[in-house]
Phi, psi and omega in degrees: 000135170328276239261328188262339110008290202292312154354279164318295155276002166323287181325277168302330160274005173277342166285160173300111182083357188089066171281141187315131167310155205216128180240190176309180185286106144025142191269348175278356198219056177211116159276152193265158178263152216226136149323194183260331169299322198125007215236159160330080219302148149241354186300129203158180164235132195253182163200145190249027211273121165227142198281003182272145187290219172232338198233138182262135188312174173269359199262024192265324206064201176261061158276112171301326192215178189257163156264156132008306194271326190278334171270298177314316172309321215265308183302294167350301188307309186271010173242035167254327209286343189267330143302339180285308164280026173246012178299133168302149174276122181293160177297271220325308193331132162255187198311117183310135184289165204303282232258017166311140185251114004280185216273201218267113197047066161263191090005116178273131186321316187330303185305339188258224195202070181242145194279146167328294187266165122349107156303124150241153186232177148045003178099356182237141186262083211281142177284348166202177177302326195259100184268358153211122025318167162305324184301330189098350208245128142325113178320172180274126162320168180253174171324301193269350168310287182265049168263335198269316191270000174266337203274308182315334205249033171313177201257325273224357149336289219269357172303323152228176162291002169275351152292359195263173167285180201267353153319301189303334199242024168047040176251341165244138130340125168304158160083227145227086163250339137316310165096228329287165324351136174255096202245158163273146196249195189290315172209175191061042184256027179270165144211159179255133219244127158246151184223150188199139177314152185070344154231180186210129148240169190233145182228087176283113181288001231222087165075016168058027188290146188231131149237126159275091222262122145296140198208125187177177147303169158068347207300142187250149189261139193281175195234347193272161173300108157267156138305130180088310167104184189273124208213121180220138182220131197227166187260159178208108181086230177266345183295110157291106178270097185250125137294104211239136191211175171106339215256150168327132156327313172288339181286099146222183198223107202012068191061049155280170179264119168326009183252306168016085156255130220233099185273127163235169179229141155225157175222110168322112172250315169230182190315324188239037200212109179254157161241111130304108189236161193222133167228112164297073155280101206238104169275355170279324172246358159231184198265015104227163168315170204191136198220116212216154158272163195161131167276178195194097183297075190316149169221176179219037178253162177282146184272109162301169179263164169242083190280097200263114168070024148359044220095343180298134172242032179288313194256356170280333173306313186276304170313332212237341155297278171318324162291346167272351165308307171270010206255301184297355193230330136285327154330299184245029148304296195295349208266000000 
């Protein structure tokens, strides 16, 4: 978004030296702030938007982390790149070459709201979201995965809007920033955290999406299909554990299965900091289980309204190509 965008990078570059965001004091020397029950407050609005990936490059191997000098180079970069392109454009200029970044009626980098800094956890600056395997990479699809992922990107896609994805048709947020996994996107990587005994909810600014976390002991996962899927969490320790079952046919997560179970832990270490861990277990669509980390940041900016594809006319466009697509192909069937 404009305003959290011009904000965001205001901010960092008015620090001194572009210096590494500084979070709190160590989770061994932090009380966690506590509900009226006793159990851990979370309440608040975080955000997860970061520059570190979810797959660690390949030329890292299972190097885990950055040095201290190597995450500033890396934060430096990404709020140059965003200056660089919010630069006015001379008229004179010619035309940009095919592969130019971003590419040519893209986004101008201003508008989006990706994150800066290096995720650290634990004192470590990580190269990528996925702390297991050691490599960083999501394990290899299975057979039926990609029968499955082959099958979405099908001619037979463009037949209605139920072939489309579920970002296009505004009923989830792309990628997975609703989740769970709860990963960050390009923009809109805020949530609103509420807490009430027995539950938790999450408000995901990205299409206003609720996930509703039960929370208790003995607790049974509903049987019926959800979107975010049936999500139940009990405490161990200060630490919250939600189980996730469940999920819609249409939901997936780089070629899950609708079997899919996503276990997270969140845990408070400081005032402005929850550490998120997320474990993926499909044995139908990957070839082992996979585990992965992200901090979740206090903020005190506001949950944008989310007006999803406003003014887009791409997929009534993307429907309406393809019927003249087959119109031309009986046509010169029948000649």
């Amino acid at each position: 978004m404009r305003t959290r965008a011009m904000r965001t990078v205001a901010k960092a570059i008015l620090g001194a030296s572009l210096s590494l965001l500084v979070f709190s004091a160590g989770a061994e020397d932090y009380e966690v702030p506590r509900l009226s029950d006793g159990t851990p407050d979370f309440q608040g609005i975080w955000r997860n938007s970061t520059a570190t990936p979810l797959e660690r490059p390949a030329e890292l191997g299972n190097r885990r982390a950055f040095t201290e000098e190597e995450a500033a180079a890396i934060r430096a970069a990404a709020l140059q790149r965003v200056a660089d392109d919010a630069k006015p454009t001379d008229p004179n200029a010619p035309p940009p070459e095919a592969t130019a970044l971003p590419p040519v009626g893209n986004y101008n980098l201003f508008w989006t709201d990706r994150g800066m800094s290096v995720a650290k956890i634990d004192g470590e600056y990580r190269t990528s979201m996925i702390i297991d395997p050691p490599n960083g990479q999501i394990p290899g699809l299975t057979k039926d995965a990609k029968e499955r992922m082959s099958a979405r990107r099908g001619p037979d896609r463009n037949d209605g809007p139920e072939g489309r994805s579920l970002g296009e048709r505004c009923l989830l947020s792309f990628g997975s920033l609703s989740g769970p996994p709860m990963l960050p996107v390009m923009y809109n990587s805020h949530y609103q955290f509420v807490q009430v005994p027995g539950y938790m909810m999450i408000l995901v600014e990205m299409v206003h999406d609720v996930r509703l976390i039960r929370i208790g002991e003995n607790l049974e996962h509903d049987s019926r299909r959800k979107w975010m899927g049936d999500s139940i969490g009990h405490w161990e320790g200060d630490t919250l554990v939600v189980k996730t079952t469940n999920f819609r046919p249409e939901q997936s997560f780089q070629g899950s299965s609708p079997d899919m179970v996503v276990t997270e832990r969140f845990t408070r270490v400081a005032d402005d900091k929850i550490v998120y861990r997320f474990t993926v277990e499909d044995p139908a669509a990957f070839e082992q289980p996979f585990t992965g980390e992200l901090p979740f940041v206090a903020t005190d900016e506001q949950i944008y309204e989310y007006a999803c594809h406003e003014g887009n006319y791409g997929l009534p466009g993307i429907l309406g190509g393809a019927r003249r697509e087959e119109r031309e192909a009986a046509k010169a069937q029948s000649n």
